[in-house]
C-alpha positions in Angstrom: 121.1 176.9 -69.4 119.8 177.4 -65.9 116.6 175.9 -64.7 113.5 177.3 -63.3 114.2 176.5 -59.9 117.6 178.2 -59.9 115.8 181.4 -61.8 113.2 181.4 -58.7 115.4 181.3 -56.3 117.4 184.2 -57.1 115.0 187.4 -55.6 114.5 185.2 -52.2 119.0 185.0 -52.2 118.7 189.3 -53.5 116.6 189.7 -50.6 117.9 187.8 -47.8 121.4 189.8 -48.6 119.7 192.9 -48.6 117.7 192.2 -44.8 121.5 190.9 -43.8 123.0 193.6 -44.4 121.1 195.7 -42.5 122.1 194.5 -39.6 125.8 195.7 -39.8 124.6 199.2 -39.4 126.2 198.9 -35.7 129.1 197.0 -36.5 132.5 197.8 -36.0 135.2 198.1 -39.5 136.6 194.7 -38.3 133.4 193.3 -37.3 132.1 194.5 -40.9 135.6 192.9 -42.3 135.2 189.8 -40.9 131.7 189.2 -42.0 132.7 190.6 -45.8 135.6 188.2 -45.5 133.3 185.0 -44.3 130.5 186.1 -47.2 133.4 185.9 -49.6 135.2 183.3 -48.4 132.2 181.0 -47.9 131.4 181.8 -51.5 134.6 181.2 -53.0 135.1 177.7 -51.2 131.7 176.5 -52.5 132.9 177.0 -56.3 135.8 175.5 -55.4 135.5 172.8 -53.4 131.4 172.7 -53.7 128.8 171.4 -51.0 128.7 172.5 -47.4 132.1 171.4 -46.4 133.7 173.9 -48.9 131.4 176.2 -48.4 132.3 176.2 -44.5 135.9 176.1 -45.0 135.7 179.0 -47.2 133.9 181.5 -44.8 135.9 180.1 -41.7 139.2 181.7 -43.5 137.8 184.1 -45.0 136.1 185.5 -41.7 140.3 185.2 -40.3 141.6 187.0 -43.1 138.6 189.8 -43.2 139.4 189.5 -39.5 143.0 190.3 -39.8 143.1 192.7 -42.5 141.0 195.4 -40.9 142.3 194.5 -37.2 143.5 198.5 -36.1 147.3 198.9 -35.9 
């Protein structure tokens, strides 16, 4: 069961994303892939390894692989 301060939290999290995101409208595709892959990646090191450390970890190779992946051949 989640609590209320979890539940009220959520629409501030929506909208911060939302006002983030409009800021790549200038970005490049590997700029835009490195900050999917850090978004991800910081996401996915907090569930698994939780707190900031994990969460840092996570976006710091996530941002190299996003990096990587959509670096022009």
């Amino acid at each position: 069961m989640k609590t209320t301060q979890q539940l009220s939290t959520f629409p501030a999290l929506v909208l911060l994303a939302a006002l983030s995101l409009g800021g790549c409208a200038g970005m490049t595709a590997q700029e835009k892939g490195t900050a999917t892959g850090a978004a991800i990646g910081g996401v996915a090191g907090n569930v698994m390894g939780g707190g900031l450390l994990g969460t840092a970890a996570g976006a710091a190779v996530g941002g190299v692989i996003g990096h990587e992946v959509t670096k022009q051949k």
